[in-house]
C-alpha positions in Angstrom: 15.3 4.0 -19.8 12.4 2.3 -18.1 11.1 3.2 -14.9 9.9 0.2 -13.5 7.0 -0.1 -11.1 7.1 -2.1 -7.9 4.7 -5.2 -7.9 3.8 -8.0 -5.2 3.4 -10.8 -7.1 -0.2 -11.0 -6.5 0.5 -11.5 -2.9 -1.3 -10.2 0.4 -2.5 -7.2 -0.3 -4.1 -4.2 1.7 -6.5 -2.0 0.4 -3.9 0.2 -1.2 -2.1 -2.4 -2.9 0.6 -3.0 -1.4 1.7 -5.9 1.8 2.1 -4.6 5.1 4.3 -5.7 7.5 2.0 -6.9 9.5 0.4 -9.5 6.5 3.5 -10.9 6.8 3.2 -12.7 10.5 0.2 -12.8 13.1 0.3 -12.6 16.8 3.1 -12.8 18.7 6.7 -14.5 18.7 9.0 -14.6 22.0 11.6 -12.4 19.5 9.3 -9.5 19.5 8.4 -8.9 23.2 10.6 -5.4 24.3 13.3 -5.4 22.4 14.9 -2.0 21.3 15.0 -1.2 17.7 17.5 0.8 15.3 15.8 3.7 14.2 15.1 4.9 11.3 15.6 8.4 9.6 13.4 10.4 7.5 15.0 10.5 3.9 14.7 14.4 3.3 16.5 15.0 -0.1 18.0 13.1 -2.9 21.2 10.9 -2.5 23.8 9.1 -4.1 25.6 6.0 -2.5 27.4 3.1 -3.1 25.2 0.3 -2.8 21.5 0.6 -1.8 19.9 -2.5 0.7 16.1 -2.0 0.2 15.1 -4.1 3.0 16.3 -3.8 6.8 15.5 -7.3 8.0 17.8 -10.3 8.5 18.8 -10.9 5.3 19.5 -6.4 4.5 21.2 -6.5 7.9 23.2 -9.3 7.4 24.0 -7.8 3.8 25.1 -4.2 5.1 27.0 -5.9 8.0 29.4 -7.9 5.8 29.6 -4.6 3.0 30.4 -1.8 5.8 33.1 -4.6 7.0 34.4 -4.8 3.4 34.5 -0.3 3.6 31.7 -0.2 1.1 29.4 3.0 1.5 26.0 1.5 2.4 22.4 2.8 2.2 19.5 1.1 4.0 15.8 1.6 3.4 12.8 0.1 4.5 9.4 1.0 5.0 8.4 -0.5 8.5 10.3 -1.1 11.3 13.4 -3.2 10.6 13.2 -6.8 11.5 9.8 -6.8 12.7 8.4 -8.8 9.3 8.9 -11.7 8.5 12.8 -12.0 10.8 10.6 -11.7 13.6 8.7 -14.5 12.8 11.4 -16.9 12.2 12.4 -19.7 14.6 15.9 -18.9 14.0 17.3 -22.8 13.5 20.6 -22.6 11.6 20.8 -25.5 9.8 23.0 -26.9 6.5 20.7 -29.6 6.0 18.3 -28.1 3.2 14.7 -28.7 3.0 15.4 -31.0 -0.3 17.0 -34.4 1.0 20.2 -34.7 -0.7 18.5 -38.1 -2.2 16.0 -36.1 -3.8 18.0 -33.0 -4.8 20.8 -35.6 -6.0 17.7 -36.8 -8.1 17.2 -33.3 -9.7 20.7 -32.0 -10.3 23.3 -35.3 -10.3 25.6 -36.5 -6.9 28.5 -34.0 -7.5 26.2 -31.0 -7.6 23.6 -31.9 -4.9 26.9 -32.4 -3.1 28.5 -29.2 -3.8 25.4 -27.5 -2.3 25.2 -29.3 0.9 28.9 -28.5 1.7 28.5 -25.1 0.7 25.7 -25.0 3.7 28.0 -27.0 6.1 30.6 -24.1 5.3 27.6 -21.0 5.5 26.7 -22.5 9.3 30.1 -22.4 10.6 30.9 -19.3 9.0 27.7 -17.6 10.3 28.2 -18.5 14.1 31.9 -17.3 13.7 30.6 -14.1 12.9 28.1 -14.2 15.3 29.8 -15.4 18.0 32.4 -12.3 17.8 29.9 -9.6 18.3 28.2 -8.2 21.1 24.7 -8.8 22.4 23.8 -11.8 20.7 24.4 -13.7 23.6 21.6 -16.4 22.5 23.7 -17.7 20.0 24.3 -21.8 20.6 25.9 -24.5 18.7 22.8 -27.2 18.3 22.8 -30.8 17.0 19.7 -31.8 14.6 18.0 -34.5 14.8 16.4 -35.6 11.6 13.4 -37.7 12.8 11.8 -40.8 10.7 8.4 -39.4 9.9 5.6 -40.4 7.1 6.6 -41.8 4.6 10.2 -41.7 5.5 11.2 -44.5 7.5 14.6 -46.2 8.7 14.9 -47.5 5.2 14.9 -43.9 3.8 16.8 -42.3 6.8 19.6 -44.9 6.0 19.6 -44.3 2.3 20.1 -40.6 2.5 22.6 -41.4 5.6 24.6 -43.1 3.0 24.3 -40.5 0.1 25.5 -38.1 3.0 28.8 -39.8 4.0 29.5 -40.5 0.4 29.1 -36.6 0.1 31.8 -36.6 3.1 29.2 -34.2 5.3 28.7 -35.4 9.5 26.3 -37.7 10.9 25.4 -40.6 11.9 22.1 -43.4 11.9 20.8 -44.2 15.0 17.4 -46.7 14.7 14.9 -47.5 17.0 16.6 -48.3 20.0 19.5 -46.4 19.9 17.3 -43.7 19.0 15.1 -44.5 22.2 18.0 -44.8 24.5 20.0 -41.7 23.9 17.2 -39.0 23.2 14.3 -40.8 24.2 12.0 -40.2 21.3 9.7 -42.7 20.2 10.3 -43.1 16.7 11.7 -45.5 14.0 14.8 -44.2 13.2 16.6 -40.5 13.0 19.8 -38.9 11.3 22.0 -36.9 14.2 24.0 -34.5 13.2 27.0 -31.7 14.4 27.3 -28.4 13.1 23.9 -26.5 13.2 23.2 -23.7 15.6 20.1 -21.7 17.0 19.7 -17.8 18.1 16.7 -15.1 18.8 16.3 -13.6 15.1 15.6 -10.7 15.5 18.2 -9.7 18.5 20.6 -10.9 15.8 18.9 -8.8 13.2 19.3 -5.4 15.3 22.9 -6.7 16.2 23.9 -6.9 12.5 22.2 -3.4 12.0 23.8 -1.4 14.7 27.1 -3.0 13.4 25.9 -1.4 10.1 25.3 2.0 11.1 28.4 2.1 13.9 30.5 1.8 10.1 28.4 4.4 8.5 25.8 2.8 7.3 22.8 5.0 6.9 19.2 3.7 7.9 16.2 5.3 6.1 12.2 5.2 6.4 11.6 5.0 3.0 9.8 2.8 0.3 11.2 1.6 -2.8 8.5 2.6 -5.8 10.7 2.6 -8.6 13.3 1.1 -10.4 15.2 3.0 -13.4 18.0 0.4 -14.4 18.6 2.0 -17.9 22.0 3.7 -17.2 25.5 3.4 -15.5 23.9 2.9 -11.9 20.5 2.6 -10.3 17.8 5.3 -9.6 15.5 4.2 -7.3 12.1 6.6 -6.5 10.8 6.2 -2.9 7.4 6.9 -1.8 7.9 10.4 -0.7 9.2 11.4 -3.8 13.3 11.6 -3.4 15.2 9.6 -5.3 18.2 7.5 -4.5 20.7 6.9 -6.9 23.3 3.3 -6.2 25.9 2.2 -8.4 24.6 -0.9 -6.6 21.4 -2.2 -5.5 20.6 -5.3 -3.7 16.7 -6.6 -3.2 16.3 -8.4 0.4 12.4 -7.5 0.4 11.8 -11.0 1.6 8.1 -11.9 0.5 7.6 -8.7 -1.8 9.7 -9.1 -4.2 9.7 -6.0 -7.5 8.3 -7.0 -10.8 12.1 -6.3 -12.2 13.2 -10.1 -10.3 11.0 -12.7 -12.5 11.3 -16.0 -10.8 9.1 -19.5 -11.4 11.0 -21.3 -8.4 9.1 -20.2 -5.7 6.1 -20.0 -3.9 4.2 -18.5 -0.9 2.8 -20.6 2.1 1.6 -19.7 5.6 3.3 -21.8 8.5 2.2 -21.8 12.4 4.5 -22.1 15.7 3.6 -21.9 19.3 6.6 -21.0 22.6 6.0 -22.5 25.4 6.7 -21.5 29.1 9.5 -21.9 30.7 10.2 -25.5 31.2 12.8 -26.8 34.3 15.7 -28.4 32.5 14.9 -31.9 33.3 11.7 -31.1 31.0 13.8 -30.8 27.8 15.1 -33.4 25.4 18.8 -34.2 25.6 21.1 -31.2 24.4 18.8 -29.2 23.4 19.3 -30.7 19.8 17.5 -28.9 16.8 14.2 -31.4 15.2 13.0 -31.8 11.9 10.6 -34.2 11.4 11.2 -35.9 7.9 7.8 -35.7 6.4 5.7 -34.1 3.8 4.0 -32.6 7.0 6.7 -31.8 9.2 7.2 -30.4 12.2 10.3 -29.1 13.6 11.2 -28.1 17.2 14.1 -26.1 19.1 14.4 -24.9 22.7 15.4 -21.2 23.9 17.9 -19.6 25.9 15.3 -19.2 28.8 14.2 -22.8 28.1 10.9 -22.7 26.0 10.0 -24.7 23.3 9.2 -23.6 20.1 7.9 -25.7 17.9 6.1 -25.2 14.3 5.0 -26.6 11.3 1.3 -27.1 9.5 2.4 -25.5 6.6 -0.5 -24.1 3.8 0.0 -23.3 0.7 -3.9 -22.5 0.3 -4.2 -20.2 2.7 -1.8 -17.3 2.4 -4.4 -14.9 3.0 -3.3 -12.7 6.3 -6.9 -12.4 7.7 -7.8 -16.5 7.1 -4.1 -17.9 8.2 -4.6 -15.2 11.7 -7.9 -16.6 12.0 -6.1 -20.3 12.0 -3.9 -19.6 14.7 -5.9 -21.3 17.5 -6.7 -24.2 15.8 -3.0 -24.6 14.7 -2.1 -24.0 18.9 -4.0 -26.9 19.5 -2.4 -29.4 16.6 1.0 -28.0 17.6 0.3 -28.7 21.3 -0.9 -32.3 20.4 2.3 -32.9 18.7 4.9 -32.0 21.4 2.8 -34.3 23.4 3.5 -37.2 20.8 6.9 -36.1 20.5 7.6 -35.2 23.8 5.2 -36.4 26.7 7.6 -34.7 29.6 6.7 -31.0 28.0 4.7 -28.9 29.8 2.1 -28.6 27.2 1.3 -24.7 27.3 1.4 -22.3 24.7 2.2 -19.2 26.0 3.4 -17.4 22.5 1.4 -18.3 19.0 2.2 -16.7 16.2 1.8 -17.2 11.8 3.8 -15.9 9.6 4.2 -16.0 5.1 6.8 -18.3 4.4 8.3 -19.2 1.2 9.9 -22.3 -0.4 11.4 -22.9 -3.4 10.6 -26.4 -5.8 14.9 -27.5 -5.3 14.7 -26.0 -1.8 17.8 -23.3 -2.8 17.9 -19.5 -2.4 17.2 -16.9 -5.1 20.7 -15.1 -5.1 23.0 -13.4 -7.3 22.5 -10.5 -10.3 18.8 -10.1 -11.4 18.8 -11.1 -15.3 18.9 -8.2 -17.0 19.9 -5.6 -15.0 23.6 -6.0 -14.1 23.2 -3.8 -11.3 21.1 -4.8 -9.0 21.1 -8.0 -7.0 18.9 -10.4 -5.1 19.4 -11.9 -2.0 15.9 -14.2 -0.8 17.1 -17.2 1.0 13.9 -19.1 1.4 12.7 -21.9 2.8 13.7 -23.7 6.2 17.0 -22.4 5.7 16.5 -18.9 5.6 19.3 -17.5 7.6 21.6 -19.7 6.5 20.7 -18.3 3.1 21.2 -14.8 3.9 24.5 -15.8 5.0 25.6 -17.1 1.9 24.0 -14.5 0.0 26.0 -11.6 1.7 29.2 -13.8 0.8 28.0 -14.1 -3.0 26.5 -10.5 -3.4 29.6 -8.9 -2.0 32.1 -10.9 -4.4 29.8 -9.9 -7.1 30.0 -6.4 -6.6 33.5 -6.3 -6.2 33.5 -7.8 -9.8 34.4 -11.7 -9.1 33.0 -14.3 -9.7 32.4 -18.2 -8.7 31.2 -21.2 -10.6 29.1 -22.3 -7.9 27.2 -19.0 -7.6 25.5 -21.1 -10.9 23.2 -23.3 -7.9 21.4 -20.5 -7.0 21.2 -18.0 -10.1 17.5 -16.5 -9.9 17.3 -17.9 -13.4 18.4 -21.2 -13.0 16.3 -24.0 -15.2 13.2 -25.0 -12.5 13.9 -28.1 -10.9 11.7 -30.5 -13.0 
C-alpha cells in the first residue's frame, strides 16, 4: 500500500508549494460580484462515505448533483471557496462544437469516430440545459445559436469543407458566405457556420445551484484538502490537510488545473486566456439573437452577451505565460486588444470594459476531456473537461463517472480514457 503524495504538475505555485485559488484567475468576472455561497464545514474526525468529489467547482458540483440524484452517499471537499477558481472565470458558452474542427479531429481518429464524438456533444448540450432548465435559480440559462466565424487562415473554402464533413456526420447547420452573412447578422467577414443547439448561463450561479441541489439530498460539503492518496486496498483513504482521513469506496478527481501525481496524462497542457464584460448595452447595441461567436482561428476570439446585456468577449490565449503574477500583470494590455476587436467585430458596441479578468485554462492536443477510471487505480475517477468546452465536459463526465461506478460500462467511454494514445 502506497500513500501517494499530491503534486501540481509543476504548475503555479505559491511559496508553499501548492496553487491557490487565486493563481487560478485574476481580477474580476461579472459571475463573481455578490453572489451567496454554499458553505463549507470544518471536517472534525474521520469518515467513511460512498463516493468522495475532491473539488467543489463546476465540474464536483455538477458530479454530486447527478450522484445524490442517482441516491448515492456523496462527500465533497475542497480547500477554498467552491466555485470561486477557475468556474468563476469561465464564460459559460455551452457549446457541442469542440475546439478540434471535426476536419481536423476526423484527420486524427477516422470519420466514424470524430463523428461519434461530435454527436455525443450535440446530446451532452441538450441534456445539460434540460437539467438546468428544471431547477431553481438559474434563471440565466438561454438557448444560443453559434456562429462559427471565417477567421485566419480559415476562409469560406475551409468553413464549407468542414460544413460538409458536418452534414455528412448528420449534426445542424448551415453555410452562410459573405453576403448572406452580412445581411442577417451584419458581421463583416468572409464566411461563417450557424448553428442550433448551444446555450449560455452565469457559471458560477449554476455552480452553487448544482451544489445546494447536492447538499438538500445529503450531500456533505467539507473545508478540507486532499494530501494523500492510499489506493492499495478495497476502497480509497484519502489524508486531508488537517490530518483526518476520509475513507470512499469511490473517489472522483474534479481538481480542475491541479491535478494529483496518481492521474499521469501527456494530453494536456496549461495556458492563460484574457476576457473583458462590458456595460450594459441597449438592445439595439447587440448582434442579432444574441448568438454565441467563435472566431475560427489559431488566434481566436469568441464572444457572448449576458442576461443584463453585456458583452463578454475573450480570447489571446498564452501558453508562455502561465505564470499568475506575469498573465495578472497582462490584463490591461489584453483590455485594450480585446476592446480593439469588438470594435472590428462589432462597431455598434459600446466599447467599455467594465469587468477584466484572466484565468489558467487548459486544452488538450484532440481537444477531448480527461474522463473515466485513472489507470491503475480502479477506484478513483477523473473528471477534467478542458478546453472551450468545459462545461459541456463536466456534463458528460457526470454521465460517464456515474455509469462507471455503478459497474457499466460503454464503448465510447474509449474517446476520452485518460490514457488514450496522444493524438499524433
Amino acid at each position: 500500500m502506497s500513500l501517494l503524495s499530491q503534486d501540481t504538475a509543476g504548475l503555479l505555485f505559491d511559496d508553499a508549494g501548492a496553487i491557490r485559488q487565486s493563481d487560478l484567475r485574476g481580477g474580476v468576472s461579472p459571475w463573481a460580484a455578490g453572489f451567496n455561497r454554499p458553505i463549507r464545514q470544518p471536517l472534525t474526525q474521520n469518515i467513511a462515505v460512498d463516493v468522495l468529489i475532491v473539488g467543489a467547482g463546476i465540474t464536483g458540483s455538477m458530479m454530486a448533483e447527478r450522484l445524490t440524484r442517482l441516491g448515492r452517499q456523496v462527500c465533497v471537499i475542497d480547500r477554498e471557496r467552491p466555485g470561486f477558481g477557475s468556474t468563476a472565470a469561465s464564460t459559460a458558452m455551452l457549446e457541442w462544437e469542440i475546439d478540434l474542427p471535426l476536419v481536423e479531429l476526423a484527420a486524427i481518429y477516422g470519420f466514424e469516430r470524430a463523428a461519434e464524438i461530435y454527436r455525443l456533444s450535440l446530446d451532452a448540450v441538450a441534456g445539460l440545459y434540460t437539467l438546468v432548465s428544471a431547477m431553481p435559480h438559474v434563471s440565466s440559462l438561454r438557448r444560443r445559436s453559434k456562429v462559427y466565424l471565417a477567421g485566419g487562415d480559415n476562409g469560406a473554402r475551409e468553413l464549407l469543407a468542414e460544413h460538409e464533413l458536418r452534414k455528412r456526420a448528420g449534426l445542424p447547420g448551415a453555410f452562410v458566405d459573405h453576403r448572406a452573412l452580412r445581411a442577417e447578422f451584419e458581421f463583416d467577414r468572409e464566411a461563417a457556420i450557424v448553428s442550433p443547439g448551444s446555450a449560455e448561463v452565469d457559471p458560477l450561479r449554476l455552480s452553487h445551484a448544482l451544489l445546494t441541489a447536492a447538499a438538500g439530498r445529503g450531500a456533505a460539503l467539507f473545508d478540507a484538502e486532499a494530501v494523500g492518496y492510499d489506493c492499495g486496498g478495497r476502497t480509497v483513504n484519502v489524508a486531508t490537510d488537517h490530518g483526518y482521513t476520509i475513507e470512499a469506496n469511490h473517489v472522483v478527481l474534479a481538481t480542475g488545473y491541479v491535478m494529483p501525481d496518481i492521474v499521469k496524462s501527456d494530453l494536456h497542457k496549461i495556458a492563460s486566456s484574457w476576457v473583458i464584460a462590458t456595460p450594459p448595452q441597449l438592445p439595439d447595441r447587440l448582434w442579432r439573437d444574441d448568438a454565441l461567436i467563435w472566431e475560427a482561428s489559431k488566434n481566436y476570439l469568441y464572444a457572448r452577451t449576458t442576461i443584463d446585456n453585456r458583452i463578454v468577449i475573450g480570447g489571446e490565449d498564452d501558453d508562455q505565460i502561465v505564470e499568475p503574477k506575469a498573465r495578472d500583470a497582462l490584463m490591461p494590455r489584453k483590455a485594450e486588444i480585446l476592446l480593439d476587436k469588438l470594435k472590428l467585430l462589432w462597431p455598434r458596441a459600446d466599447a467599455l470594459a467594465e469587468f477584466v479578468w484572466s484565468g489558467a485554462f487548459s486544452t488538450t492536443v484532440d481537444g477531448l476531456p480527461l474522463i473515466g477510471t485513472v489507470p491503475g487505480h480502479r477506484n478513483v475517477f477523473a473528471a477534467y473537461g478542458y478546453g472551450g468546452n468545459g462545461i459541456t465536459f463536466s456534463y458528460m463526465a457526470s454521465q460517464i463517472i456515474s455509469l462507471l461506478i455503478a459497474g457499466q460500462r460503454r464503448s465510447w467511454f474509449d474517446h476520452f480514457a485518460i490514457d488514450r494514445a496522444p493524438a499524433a
